[in-house]
C-alpha positions in Angstrom: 113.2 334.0 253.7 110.7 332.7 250.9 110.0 335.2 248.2 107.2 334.2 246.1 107.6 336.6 242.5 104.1 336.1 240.8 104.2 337.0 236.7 102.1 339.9 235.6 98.9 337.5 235.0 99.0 336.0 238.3 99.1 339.4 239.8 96.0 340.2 238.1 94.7 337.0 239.5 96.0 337.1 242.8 94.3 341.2 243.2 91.3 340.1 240.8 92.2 343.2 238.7 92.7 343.9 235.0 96.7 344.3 233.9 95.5 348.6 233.4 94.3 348.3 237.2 97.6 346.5 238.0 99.8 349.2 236.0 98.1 352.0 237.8 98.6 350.2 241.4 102.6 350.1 240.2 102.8 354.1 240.4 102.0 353.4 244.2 104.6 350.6 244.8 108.8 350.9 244.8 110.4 349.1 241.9 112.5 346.5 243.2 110.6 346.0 246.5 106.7 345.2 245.3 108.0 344.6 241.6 111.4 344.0 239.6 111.8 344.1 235.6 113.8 341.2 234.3 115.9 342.4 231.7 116.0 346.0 230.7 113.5 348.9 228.4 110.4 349.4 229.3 109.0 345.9 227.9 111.2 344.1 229.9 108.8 341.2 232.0 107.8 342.3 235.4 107.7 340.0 238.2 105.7 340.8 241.8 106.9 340.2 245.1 103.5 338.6 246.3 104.3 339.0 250.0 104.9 342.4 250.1 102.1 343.3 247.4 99.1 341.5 250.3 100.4 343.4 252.8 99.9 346.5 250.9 96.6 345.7 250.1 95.7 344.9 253.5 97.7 348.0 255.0 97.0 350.5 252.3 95.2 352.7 255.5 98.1 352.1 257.3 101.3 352.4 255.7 103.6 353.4 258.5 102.6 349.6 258.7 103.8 348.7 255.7 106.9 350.3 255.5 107.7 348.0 258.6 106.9 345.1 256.4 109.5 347.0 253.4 112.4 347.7 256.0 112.2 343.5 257.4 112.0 342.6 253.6 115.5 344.5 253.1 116.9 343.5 256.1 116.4 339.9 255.2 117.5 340.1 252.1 121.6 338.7 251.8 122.4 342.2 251.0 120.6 343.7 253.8 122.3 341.1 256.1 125.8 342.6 255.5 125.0 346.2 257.0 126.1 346.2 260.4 128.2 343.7 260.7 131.5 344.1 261.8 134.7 344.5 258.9 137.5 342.5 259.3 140.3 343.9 259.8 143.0 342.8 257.4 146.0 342.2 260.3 
């Protein structure tokens, strides 16, 4: 799975918004899905998922859609890979 994170700038660039238009399209998106903070407090650097943030935009009527395209982004995910496998038994 490629994950392209885009800076805060390239965001803008990428929507053709102002950072304020970016901010407010953030209270519509899940923190560590469309957007993850690298480090911690509320200036901490944000970084975009890029993939994820398009098909927003181009679902935003549709977002039974879209949470499709947020359930395969966890499942892919190495985390998301471990649920439902099988334990090992420890014989």
């Amino acid at each position: 799975m490629n994950i392209t994170l885009l800076t805060t700038e390239e965001a803008c660039q990428l929507l053709r918004c102002e950072t304020e238009k970016l901010r407010t399209y953030r209270e519509k998106w899940i923190e560590g899905i469309h957007f993850v903070r690298c480090g911690t407090g509320r200036t901490a650097p944000l970084l975009y998922n890029r993939e994820l943030i398009l098909d927003w935009l181009f679902n935003q009527k549709a977002l039974e859609t879209h949470t499709l395209a947020i359930e395969r982004f966890r499942r892919e995910l190495p985390s998301g890979r471990l649920r439902g496998r099988p334990r090992r038994s420890n014989k």
